[in-house]
N, C-alpha and C positions, 0 to 999 in steps of 0.2 A: 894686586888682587886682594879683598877681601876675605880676610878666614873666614871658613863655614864654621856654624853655631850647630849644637844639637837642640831641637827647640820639643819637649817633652807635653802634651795637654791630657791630662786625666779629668775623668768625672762620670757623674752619675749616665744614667742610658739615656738615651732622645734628651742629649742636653747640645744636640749638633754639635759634636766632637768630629767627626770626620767630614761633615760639610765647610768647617773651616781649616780641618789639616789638608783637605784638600788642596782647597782655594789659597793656602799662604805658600803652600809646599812650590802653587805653578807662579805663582810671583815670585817668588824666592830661586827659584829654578831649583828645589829641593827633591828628593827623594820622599816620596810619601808611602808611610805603610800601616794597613790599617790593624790593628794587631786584633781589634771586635772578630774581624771577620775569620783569623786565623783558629780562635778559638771555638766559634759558629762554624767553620768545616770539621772542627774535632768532634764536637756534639752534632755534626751530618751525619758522622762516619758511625761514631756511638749510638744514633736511632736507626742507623740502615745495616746494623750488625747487633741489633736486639740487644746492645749494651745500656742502655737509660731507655725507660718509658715509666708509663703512668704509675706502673710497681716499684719504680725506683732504678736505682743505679747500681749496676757491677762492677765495683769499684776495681776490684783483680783482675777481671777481663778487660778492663779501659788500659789497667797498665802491662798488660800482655798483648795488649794489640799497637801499643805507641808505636816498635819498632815497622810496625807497618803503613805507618799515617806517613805521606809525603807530601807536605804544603810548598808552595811557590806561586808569587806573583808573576805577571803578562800584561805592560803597559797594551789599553787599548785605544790605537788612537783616536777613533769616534768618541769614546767616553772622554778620555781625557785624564785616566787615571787609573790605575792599573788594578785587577782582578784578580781574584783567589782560585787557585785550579788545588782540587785535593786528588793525590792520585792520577795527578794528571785530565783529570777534566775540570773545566769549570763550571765553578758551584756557586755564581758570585749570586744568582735568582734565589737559589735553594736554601743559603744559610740564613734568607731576610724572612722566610716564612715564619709565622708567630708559633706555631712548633718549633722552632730552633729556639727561640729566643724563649722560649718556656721553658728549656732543659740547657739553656748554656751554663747558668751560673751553677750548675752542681757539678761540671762536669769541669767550669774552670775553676774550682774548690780543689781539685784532686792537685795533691802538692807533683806529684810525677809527671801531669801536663804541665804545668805552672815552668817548671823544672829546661823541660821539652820546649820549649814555645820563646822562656826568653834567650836560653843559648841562641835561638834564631835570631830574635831580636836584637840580641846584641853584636849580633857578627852581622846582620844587616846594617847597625850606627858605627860601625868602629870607625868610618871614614869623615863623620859626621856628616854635614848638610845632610838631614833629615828630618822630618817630621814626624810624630808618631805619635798616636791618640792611644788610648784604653783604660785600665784601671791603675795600674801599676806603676806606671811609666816612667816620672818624676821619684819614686819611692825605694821600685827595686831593676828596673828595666837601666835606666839611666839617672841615677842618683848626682850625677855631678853634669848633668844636662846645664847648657847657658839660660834656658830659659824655660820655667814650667809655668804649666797655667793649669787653673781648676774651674773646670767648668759646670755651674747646679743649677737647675730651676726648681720649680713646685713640683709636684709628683704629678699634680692636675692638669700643668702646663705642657707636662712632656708625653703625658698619656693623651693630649688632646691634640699634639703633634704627630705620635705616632699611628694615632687611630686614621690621622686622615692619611698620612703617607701610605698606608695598608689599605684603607677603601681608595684611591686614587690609584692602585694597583689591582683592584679586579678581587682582593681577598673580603670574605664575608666573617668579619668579626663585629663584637659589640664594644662599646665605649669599656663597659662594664670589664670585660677581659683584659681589654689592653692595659688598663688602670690596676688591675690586680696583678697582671705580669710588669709591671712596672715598680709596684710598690714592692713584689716578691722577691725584686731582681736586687732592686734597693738594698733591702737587708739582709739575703745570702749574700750580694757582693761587700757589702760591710761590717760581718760579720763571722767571716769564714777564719780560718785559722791559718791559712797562707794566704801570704801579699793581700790582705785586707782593702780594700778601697778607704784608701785615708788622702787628703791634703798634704802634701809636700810641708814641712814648712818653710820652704823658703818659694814657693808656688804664690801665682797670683790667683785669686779668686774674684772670678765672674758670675754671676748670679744676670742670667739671661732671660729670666722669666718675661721683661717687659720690653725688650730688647729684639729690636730686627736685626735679620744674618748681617746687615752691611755695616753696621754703626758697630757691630759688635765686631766684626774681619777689622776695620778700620782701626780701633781700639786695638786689637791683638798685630794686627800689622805693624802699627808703629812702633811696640813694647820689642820686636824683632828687628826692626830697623836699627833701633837705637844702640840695642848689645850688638849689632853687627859691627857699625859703623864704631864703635868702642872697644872692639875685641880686638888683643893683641895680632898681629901678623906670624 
């Protein structure tokens, strides 16, 4: 039998980081977890308890309420990939609204979430075979991962992706917003003073701007193959 690998993919947002941990995780027969989403149910719970809005962020109150935030995944099998329930319901619709995604990145700034999320994180890989997308991953999540990948496009590319994914859902945004929560997200996530979004360096980087999902799966598929098929027993 084949050792499992921990296979780690960071990068910037709507750079399809989880459409292909998905996709590698169910050929690999791996564990996928999406760690975006985990932080998107924290920043649910922080708007639905008047913790972050337009006035800003209570930083005291986010970390007085951690002990109460309970995340866990629910393989579903019509999807084909497992859901985020906070508290026990699931929030997997609610954390994609362009509200969440306006106030995620201050809310994943707070060193004390950051703290909270990858103890999770890491007692979900200790087994390895897993996949696992977000910003950190390759850096502080899983630093001695077998295989990291950095995934970037253009900021026009990825706001011209997420605009349609959001009108193909029934939500009524403009190009204009999505493009400005994209570039915003950009540089509080790479700028912040914990777990920064940086490049691994020992990370591969993918620049998917002109790149469709399958030449780009195919590419990251085989760089998985190979450390598998190579890693000790």
């Amino acid at each position: 039998m084949q050792r499992k690998i921990t296979i780690a993919i960071d990068g910037f947002s709507s750079t399809g980081k989880s459409t292909v941990a998905k996709k590698l995780a169910a050929e690999l027969g791996y564990v996928y977890v999406d760690t975006g989403a985990m932080y998107r149910a924290v920043t649910l719970y922080a708007l639905n308890n008047d913790i972050i809005g337009d006035s800003g962020c209570n930083k005291r109150a986010m970390k007085k309420h951690l002990p109460e935030i309970k995340l866990h995944f629910e393989f579903n099998e019509k999807l084909g990939y497992a859901e985020i329930y906070l508290n026990g319901k699931n929030v997997e619709k609610e954390i994609r609204m362009l509200r969440v995604s306006s106030f995620v990145s201050p809310i994943a700034a707070i060193k004390e979430v950051r703290v909270k999320l990858v103890e999770i994180q890491q007692e979900m890989g200790k087994n390895k075979g897993i996949v696992m997308d977000g910003r950190d991953i390759g850096t502080v999540v899983f630093p001695d991962a077998e295989l990291k990948l950095f995934l970037t496009a253009s900021a026009e590319t990825r706001a011209h992706r997420r605009y349609k994914e959001l009108l193909d859902r029934g939500d009524e945004v403009s190009y204009e917003q999505v493009l400005k929560n994209v570039t915003d997200r950009d540089y509080i996530d790479s700028h912040r003073e914990n777990s920064p979004l940086v490049k691994a360096e020992d990370a591969i980087e993918i620049d998917n701007s002109d790149m469709g999902l399958e030449e780009q799966f195919e590419r990251i598929y085989g760089y998985a193959l190979r450390l598998i098929k190579n890693s000790p027993q």
